[in-house]
C-alpha positions as CSV (number, residue, x, y, z in Angstrom):
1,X,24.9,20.6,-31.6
2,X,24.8,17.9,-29.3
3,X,21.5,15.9,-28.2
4,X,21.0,13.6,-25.2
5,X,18.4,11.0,-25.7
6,X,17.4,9.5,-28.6
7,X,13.7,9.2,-27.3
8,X,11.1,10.9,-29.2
9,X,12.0,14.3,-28.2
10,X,15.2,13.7,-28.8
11,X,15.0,12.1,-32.5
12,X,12.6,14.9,-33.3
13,X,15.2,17.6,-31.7
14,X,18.0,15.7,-33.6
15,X,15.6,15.3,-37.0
16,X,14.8,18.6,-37.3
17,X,18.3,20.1,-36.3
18,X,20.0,18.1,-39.2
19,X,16.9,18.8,-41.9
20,X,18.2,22.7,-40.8
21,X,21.7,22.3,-42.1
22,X,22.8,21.6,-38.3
23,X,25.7,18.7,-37.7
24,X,24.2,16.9,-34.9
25,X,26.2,14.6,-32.2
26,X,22.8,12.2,-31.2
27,X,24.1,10.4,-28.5
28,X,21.6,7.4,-26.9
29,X,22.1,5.7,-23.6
30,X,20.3,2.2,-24.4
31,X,20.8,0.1,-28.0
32,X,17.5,0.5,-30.3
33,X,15.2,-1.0,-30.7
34,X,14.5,-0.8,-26.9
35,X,11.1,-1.0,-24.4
36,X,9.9,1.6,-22.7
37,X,6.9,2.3,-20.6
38,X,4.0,4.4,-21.6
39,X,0.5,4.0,-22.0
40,X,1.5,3.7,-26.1
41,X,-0.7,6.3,-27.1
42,X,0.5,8.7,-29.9
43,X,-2.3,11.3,-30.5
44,X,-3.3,13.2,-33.2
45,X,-1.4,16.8,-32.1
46,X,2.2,14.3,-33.4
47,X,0.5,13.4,-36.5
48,X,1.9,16.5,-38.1
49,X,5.6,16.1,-36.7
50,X,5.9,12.4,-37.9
51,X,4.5,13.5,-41.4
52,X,7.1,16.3,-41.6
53,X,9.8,14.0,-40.3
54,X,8.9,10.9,-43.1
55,X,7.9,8.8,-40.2
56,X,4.2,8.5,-40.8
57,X,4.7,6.2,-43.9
58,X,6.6,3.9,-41.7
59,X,4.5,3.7,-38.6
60,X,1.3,2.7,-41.5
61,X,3.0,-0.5,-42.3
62,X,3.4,-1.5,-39.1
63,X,1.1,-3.3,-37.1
64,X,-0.7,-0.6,-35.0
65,X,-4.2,-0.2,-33.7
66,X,-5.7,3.6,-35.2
67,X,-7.8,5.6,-32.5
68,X,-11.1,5.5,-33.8
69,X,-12.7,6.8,-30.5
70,X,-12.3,7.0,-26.7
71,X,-14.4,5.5,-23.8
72,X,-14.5,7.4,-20.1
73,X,-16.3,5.4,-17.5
74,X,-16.9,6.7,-13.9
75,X,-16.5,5.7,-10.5
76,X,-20.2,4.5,-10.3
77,X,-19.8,2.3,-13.6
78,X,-21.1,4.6,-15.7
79,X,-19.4,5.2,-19.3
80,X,-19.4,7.1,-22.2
81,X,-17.9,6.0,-26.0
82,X,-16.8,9.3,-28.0
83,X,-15.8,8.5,-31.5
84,X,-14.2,10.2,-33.9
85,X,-15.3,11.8,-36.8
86,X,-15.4,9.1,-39.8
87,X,-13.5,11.6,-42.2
88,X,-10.6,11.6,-39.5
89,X,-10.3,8.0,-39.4
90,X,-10.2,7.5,-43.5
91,X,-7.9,10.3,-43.7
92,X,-5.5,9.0,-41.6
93,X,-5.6,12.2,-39.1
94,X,-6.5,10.2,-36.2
95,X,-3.7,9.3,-33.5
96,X,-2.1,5.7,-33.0
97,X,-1.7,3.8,-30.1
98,X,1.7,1.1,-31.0
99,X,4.3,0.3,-28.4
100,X,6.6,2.3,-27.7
101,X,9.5,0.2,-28.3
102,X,8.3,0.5,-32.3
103,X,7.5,3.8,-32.6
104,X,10.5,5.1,-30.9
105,X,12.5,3.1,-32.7
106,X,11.4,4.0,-36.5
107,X,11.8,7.9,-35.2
108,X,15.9,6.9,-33.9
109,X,16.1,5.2,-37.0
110,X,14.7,8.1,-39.3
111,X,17.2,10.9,-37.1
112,X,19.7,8.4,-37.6
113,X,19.4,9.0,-41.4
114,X,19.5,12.5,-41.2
115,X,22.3,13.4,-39.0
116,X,24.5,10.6,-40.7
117,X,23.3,12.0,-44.5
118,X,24.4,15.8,-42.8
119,X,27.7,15.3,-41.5
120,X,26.8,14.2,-37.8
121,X,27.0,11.2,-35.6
122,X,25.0,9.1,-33.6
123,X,26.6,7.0,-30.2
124,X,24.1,4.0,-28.7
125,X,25.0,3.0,-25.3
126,X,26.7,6.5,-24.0
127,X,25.9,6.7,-21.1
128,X,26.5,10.9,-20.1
129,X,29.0,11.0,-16.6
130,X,29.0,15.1,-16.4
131,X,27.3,18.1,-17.9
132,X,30.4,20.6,-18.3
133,X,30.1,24.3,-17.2
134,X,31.7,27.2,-18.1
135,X,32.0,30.3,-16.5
136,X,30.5,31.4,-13.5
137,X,27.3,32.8,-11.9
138,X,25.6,35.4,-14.5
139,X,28.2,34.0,-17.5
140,X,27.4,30.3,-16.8
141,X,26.8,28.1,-19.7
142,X,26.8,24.6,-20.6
143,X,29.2,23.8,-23.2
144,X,29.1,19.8,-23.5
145,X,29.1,16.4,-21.7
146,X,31.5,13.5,-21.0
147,X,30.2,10.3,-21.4
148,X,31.6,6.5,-21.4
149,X,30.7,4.6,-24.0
150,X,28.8,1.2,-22.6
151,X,29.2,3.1,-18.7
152,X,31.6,3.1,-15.7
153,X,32.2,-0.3,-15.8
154,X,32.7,-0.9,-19.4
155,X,36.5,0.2,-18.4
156,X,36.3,2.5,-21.4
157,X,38.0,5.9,-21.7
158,X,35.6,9.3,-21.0
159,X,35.0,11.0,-24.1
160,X,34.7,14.9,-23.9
161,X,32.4,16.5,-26.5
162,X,31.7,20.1,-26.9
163,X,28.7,22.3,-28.6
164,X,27.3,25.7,-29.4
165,X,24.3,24.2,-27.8
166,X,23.5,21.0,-25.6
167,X,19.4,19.6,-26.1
168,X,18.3,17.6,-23.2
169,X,15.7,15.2,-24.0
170,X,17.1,12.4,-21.6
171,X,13.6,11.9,-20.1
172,X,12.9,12.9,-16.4
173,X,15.6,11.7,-14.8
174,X,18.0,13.7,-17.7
175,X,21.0,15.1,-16.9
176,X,21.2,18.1,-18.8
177,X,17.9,19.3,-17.0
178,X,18.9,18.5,-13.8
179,X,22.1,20.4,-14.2
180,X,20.2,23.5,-15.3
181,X,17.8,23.3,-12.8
182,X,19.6,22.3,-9.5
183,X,23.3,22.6,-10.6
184,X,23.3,26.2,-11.6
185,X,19.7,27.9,-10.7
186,X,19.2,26.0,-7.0
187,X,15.4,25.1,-8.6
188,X,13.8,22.1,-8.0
189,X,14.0,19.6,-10.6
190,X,12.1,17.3,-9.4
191,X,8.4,18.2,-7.5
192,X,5.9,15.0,-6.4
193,X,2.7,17.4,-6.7
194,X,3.3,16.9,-10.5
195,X,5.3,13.5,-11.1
196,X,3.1,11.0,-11.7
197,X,3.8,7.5,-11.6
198,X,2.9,5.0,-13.7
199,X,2.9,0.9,-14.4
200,X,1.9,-1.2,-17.4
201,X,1.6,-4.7,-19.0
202,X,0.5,-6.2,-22.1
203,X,-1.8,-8.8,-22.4
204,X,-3.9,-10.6,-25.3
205,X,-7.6,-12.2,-25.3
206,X,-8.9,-9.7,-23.0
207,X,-13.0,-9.3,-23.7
208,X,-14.2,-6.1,-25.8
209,X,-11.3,-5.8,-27.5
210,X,-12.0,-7.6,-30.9
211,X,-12.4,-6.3,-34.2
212,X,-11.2,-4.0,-36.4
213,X,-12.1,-0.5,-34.6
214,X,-11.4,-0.8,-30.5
215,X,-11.4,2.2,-28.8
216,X,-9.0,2.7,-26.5
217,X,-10.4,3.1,-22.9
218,X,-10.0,5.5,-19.4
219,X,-11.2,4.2,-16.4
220,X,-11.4,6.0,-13.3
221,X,-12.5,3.7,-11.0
222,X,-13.3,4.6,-7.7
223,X,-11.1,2.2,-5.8
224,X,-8.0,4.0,-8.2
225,X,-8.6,7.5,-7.9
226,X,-7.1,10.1,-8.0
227,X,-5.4,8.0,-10.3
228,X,-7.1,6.4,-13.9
229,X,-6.6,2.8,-15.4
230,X,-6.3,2.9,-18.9
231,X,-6.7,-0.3,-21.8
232,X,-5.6,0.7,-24.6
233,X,-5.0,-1.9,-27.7
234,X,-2.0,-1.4,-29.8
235,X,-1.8,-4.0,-32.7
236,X,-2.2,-7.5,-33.8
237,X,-0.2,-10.1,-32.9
238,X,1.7,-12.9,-34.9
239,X,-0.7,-15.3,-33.9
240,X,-3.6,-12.8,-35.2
241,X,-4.8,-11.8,-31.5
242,X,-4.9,-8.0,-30.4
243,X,-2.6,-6.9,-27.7
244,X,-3.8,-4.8,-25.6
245,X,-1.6,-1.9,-23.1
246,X,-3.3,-2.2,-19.4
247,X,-2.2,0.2,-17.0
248,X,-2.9,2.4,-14.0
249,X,-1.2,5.8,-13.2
250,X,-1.5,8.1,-10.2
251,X,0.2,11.6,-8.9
252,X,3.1,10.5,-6.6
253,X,2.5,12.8,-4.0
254,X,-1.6,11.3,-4.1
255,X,1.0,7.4,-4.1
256,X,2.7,8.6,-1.3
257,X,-0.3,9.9,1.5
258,X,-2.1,6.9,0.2
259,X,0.8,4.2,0.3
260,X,-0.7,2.9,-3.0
261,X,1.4,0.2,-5.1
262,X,0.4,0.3,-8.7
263,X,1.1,-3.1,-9.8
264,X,-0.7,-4.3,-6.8
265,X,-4.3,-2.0,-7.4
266,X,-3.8,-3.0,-10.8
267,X,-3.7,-6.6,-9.7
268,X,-7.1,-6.2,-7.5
269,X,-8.8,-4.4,-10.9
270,X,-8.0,-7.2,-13.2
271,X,-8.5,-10.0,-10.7
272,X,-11.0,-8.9,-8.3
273,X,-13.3,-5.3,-9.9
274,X,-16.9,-7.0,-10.4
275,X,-16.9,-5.6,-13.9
276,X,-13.4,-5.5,-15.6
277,X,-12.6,-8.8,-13.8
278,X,-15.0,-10.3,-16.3
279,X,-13.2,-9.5,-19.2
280,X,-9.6,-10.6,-17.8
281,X,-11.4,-14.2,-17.4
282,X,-9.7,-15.6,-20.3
283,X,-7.3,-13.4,-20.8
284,X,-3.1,-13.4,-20.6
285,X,-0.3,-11.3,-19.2
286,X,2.7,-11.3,-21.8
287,X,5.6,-12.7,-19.4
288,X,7.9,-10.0,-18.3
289,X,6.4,-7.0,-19.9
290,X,5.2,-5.2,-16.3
291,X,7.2,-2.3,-15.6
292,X,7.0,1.4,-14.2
293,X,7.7,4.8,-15.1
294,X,7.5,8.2,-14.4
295,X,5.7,11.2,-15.7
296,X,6.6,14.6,-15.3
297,X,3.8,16.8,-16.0
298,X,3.4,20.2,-17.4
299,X,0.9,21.3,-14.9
300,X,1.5,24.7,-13.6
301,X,3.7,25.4,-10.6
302,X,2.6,27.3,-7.7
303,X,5.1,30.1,-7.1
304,X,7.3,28.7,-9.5
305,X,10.4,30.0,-8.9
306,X,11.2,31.3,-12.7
307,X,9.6,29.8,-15.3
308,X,6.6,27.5,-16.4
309,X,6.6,24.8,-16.0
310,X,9.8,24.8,-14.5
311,X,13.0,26.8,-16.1
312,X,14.6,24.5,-19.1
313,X,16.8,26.5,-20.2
314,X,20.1,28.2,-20.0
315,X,23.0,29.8,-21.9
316,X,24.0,25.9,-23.9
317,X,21.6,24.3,-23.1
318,X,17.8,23.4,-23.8
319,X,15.2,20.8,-22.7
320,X,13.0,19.1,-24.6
321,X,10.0,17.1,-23.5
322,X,9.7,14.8,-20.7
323,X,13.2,16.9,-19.8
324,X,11.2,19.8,-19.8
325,X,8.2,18.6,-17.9
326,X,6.2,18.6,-20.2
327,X,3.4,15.5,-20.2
328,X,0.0,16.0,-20.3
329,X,-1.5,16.3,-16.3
330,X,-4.9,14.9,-17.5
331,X,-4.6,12.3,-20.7
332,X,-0.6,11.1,-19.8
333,X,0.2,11.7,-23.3
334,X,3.8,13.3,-23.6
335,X,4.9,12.6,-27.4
336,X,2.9,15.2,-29.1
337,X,4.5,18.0,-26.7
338,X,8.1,16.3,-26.8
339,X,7.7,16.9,-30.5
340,X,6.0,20.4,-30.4
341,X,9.3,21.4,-28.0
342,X,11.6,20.2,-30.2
343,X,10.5,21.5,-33.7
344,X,10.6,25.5,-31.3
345,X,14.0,24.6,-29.8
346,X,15.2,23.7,-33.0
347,X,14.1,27.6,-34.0
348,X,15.9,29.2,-31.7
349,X,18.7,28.1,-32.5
350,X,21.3,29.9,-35.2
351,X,24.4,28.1,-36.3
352,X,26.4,30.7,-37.6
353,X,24.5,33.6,-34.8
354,X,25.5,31.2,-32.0
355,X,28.8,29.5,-33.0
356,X,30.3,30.9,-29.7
357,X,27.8,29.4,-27.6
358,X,24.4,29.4,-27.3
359,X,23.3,32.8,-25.4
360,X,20.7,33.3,-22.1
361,X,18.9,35.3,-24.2
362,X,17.5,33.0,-26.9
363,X,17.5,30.5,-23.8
364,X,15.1,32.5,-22.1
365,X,12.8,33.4,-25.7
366,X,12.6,29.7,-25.4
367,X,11.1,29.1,-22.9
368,X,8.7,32.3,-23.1
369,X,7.4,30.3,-26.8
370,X,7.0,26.9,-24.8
371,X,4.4,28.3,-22.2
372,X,2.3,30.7,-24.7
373,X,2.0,27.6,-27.0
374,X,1.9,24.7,-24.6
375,X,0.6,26.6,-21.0
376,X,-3.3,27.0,-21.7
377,X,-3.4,23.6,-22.4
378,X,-1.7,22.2,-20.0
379,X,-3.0,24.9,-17.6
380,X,-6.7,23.5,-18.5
381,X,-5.5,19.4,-18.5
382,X,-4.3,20.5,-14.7
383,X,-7.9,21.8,-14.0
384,X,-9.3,18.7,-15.5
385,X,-7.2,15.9,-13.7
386,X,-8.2,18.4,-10.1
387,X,-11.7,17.6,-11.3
388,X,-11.8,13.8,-11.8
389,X,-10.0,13.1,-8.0
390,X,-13.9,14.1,-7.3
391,X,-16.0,11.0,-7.5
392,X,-18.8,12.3,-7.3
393,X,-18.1,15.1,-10.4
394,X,-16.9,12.6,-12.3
395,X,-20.2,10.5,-11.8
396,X,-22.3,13.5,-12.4
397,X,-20.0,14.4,-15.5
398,X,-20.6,11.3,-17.2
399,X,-24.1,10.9,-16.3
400,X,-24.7,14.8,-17.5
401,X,-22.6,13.9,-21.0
402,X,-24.7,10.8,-21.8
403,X,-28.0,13.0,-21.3
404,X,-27.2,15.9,-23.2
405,X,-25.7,15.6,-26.4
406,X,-23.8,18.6,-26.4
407,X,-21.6,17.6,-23.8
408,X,-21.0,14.3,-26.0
409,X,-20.4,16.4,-29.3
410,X,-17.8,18.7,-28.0
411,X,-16.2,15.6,-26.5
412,X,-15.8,13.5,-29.7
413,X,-15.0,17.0,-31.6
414,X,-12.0,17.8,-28.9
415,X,-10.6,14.4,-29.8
416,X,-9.7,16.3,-33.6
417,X,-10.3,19.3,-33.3
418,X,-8.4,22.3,-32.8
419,X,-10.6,24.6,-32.6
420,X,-12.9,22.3,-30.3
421,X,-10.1,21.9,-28.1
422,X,-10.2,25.8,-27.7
423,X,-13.1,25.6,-26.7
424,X,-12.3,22.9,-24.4
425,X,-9.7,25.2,-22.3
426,X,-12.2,27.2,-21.2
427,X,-13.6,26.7,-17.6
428,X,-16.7,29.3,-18.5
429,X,-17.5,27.0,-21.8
430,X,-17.3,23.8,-19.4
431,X,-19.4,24.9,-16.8
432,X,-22.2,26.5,-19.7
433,X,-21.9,22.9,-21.4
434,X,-22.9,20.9,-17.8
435,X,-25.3,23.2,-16.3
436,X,-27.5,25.0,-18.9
C-alpha cells in the first residue's frame, strides 16, 4: 500500500500496515525531523497506540513535560485546577505535552524501521502532483499518485506509483482527501463552520510555570472567545528553563464575521490582559517559532451530504486523521484520533482479499467503524465548544464546579477515565451534575 504523509497518522497508518505483513510505500513531503504547529499536547487516549508501536519508550527519554492536571479559567477570571489521579501519573498513563517536531519525528523514525525491516520504502521530500483514477462514475477508484521528488522545480522526473490501496493522512490540505471528496463525490472538502484556525509560539521564563508538575492551562478569555488561549509547557530546556507552547485558536467562520487576527489578540493577551500580562513580564518569545495552522474538526455536519464527518473514503483510497477531519471541536487535540483511524483503516484492509484494488465496500465499512467509535465523542466535544462561546455559561460553569465538588470530581476523572468520559457525553448527566 501506499501512504501519504508521514505525520502521526500517517506513521501510525504506515506502522501498523507493515507490523501486518503489508509492504508499505511511506512517502513524506518535508525532510524529518520537521516543525509543525499544534498546541503539543499528546493525550492519554494515544498512550496506547505509541505503546503498541515501541514509541512510548522513546518519547520517556526525551525531555517532555507529563500532564499532571488541567486548569480552565473563565471569562470573568475565575479558574479551576483538575488534576489527575496520582496512580495515573506514577504509572505513566497520563498524556504528554512535547513539541511536535519531536514526537512526530520518533513516530517517522519508528515506521521507518518497520516498513524498511518489511520489504517497503520510505521517500522524504515527495511532494504528490496527482491522485490517479481509474474507471468511471460507480467503478471509480484511486489506484496511486505521481509525485516529484524535491517538487516542480527540482527539474526531477514524475514518478508513478500504484497500490491496492492509497492512505491519505496528508493533513487538511491532503490530496488524497480532497480528491475523494471534490474530485469524484462533488462534497465539500473543506467547510469554515468546522475549520479552526490556530497560531502558536514558544517562549521560556513565563511566571507559574516552574517546577516539576505544571499543568497545562485553557483560557477562555472573554476578549478571545469563541476562541480559547491555551499555555501549555512542554519540556526543559538546555539551559535548564521550561518552555512553554502559548497559543490561541478560534473557528474560522467565528475569524472571519469577527475579522480577528490570531497573532495579533494573542499579542494584546500577553502584552496588555491585566492578569496573564503579569506573568509574560519577564518572560521571552523563542525567535522565529510563531506560526499558524489549521484544524479540521470532527464536529458533526449538518445535512452532511454522505457521511460523518465528511466521506473519507472510496474504492483505493482511505483517510486518516486530520485528512479525515477528525480533531477534537472542543480540546484541539487531533493525535489520539489520527492514531485511533489509522489502527481501523489498517483492519480493513486484506492483502491477499484486495490485491485487485481496494473495493467501495470495505471503503464504506470504514467509515461506518470511524463514526460509531469516534462520533459520540466528537458529537459531545461539538456540544461543549457551542457551550463555552457563552460567557456567561462558562462563568457560571466554573463558578458552579469550584462550589460543588462533584462537578470537580467528574472533571479530573474524565481527564483518565474512560468510563468517566462516558459519562461525560451525556448532556442529561451534565445538566444533573450543574443544577441539582
Amino acid at each position: 500500500m501506499i501512504v501519504v504523509g508521514g505525520g502521526p497518522g500517517g506513521s501510525a497508518s504506515a506502522a501498523y500496515a507493515a507490523l501486518a505483513g503489508n509492504r508499505v510505500l511511506l512517502l513524506e513531503k518535508a525532510v524529518y525531523p520537521r516543525d509543525k504547529t499544534c498546541g503539543d499536547a499528546v493525550g492519554g487516549k494515544s498512550l496506547k497506540h505509541v505503546e503498541e508501536l515501541g514509541v512510548k519508550s522513546m518519547i520517556e527519554k526525551m525531555p517532555h513535560n507529563r500532564v499532571t492536571g488541567i486548569i480552565f479559567s473563565s471569562p470573568n477570571g475565575e479558574s479551576i485546577h483538575c488534576s489527575l489521579p496520582d496512580e495515573e501519573i506514577e504509572n505513566k498513563e497520563a498524556g504528554y505535552a512535547l513539541p511536535r517536531k519531536e514526537f512526530d519525528y520518533v513516530m517517522f523514525k519508528r515506521a521507518t524501521e518497520l516498513v524498511t525491516q518489511n520489504g517497503g520504502s520510505v521517500i522524504q521530500d515527495f511532494i504528490v502532483t496527482d491522485v490517479n483514477i481509474d474507471g468511471e462514475g460507480d467503478g471509480e477508484k484511486i489506484i496511486g499518485v505521481t509525485g516529484i521528488i524535491g517538487g516542480k522545480k527540482s527539474g526531477n522526473v514524475p514518478l508513478n506509483f500504484t497500490a491496492p490501496l492509497t492512505i491519505g493522512a496528508g493533513g487538511y490540505t491532503c490530496p488524497v482527501a480532497k480528491t475523494i471528496t471534490e474530485t469524484c463525490h462533488n462534497e465539500k472538502m473543506r467547510d469554515d463552520l468546522h475549520y479552526c484556525g490556530a497560531y502558536r509560539e514558544y517562549w521560556v521564563d513565563v511566571g507559574g510555570c516552574e517546577g516539576d508538575k505544571i499543568p497545562i492551562e485553557i483560557h477562555f478569555i472573554k476578549e478571545v472567545i469563541p476562541g480559547y488561549w491555551w499555555i501549555f509547557p512542554v519540556g526543559v530546556n538546555d539551559e535548564g528553563k521550561t518552555v512553554v507552547n502559548v497559543g490561541i485558536g478560534m473557528v474560522i467562520n467565528e475569524m472571519n464575521k469577527q475579522s480577528v487576527k490570531l497573532k495579533k489578540l494573542q499579542k494584546w493577551v500577553i502584552e496588555e490582559h491585566p492578569v496573564f500580562s503579569k506573568r509574560f513580564k519577564n518572560a521571552t518569545m523563542i525567535e522565529k517559532t510563531g506560526k499558524g495552522h489549521q484544524l479540521p474538526f470532527g464536529s458533526p455536519r449538518k445535512n452532511a451530504p454522505s457521511f460523518q464527518p465528511r466521506r473519507s473514503a472510496m474504492a483505493g483510497a482511505i483517510c486518516v486523521g486530520d485528512a479525515a477531519s477528525l480533531v477534537d471541536p472542543f480540546s484541539g487535540e487531533g493525535i489520539g484520533n489520527a492514531l485511533v483511524s489509522s489502527k481501523i483503516a489498517i483492519s480493513h484492509f486484506d492483502a491477499e482479499k484486495h490485491k485487485d484494488g481496494f473495493p467501495n465496500s470495505e471503503a464504506e465499512a470504514y467509515m461506518v467503524e470511524l463514526w460509531d467509535t469516534l462520533g459520540p465523542e466528537l458529537t459531545n466535544s461539538f456540544k461543549m465548544q457551542k457551550m463555552v462561546r457563552k460567557t456567561w455559561l462558562m462563568n457560571w460553569i466554573i463558578k458552579k464546579a469550584n462550589k460543588k465538588p462533584a462537578i470537580k470530581d467528574m472533571l479530573e476523572q474524565s481527564l483518565s477515565s474512560k468510563e468517566a468520559q462516558e459519562e461525560m457525553k451525556s448532556t442529561w448527566n451534565l445538566l444533573k451534575l450543574l443544577l441539582f
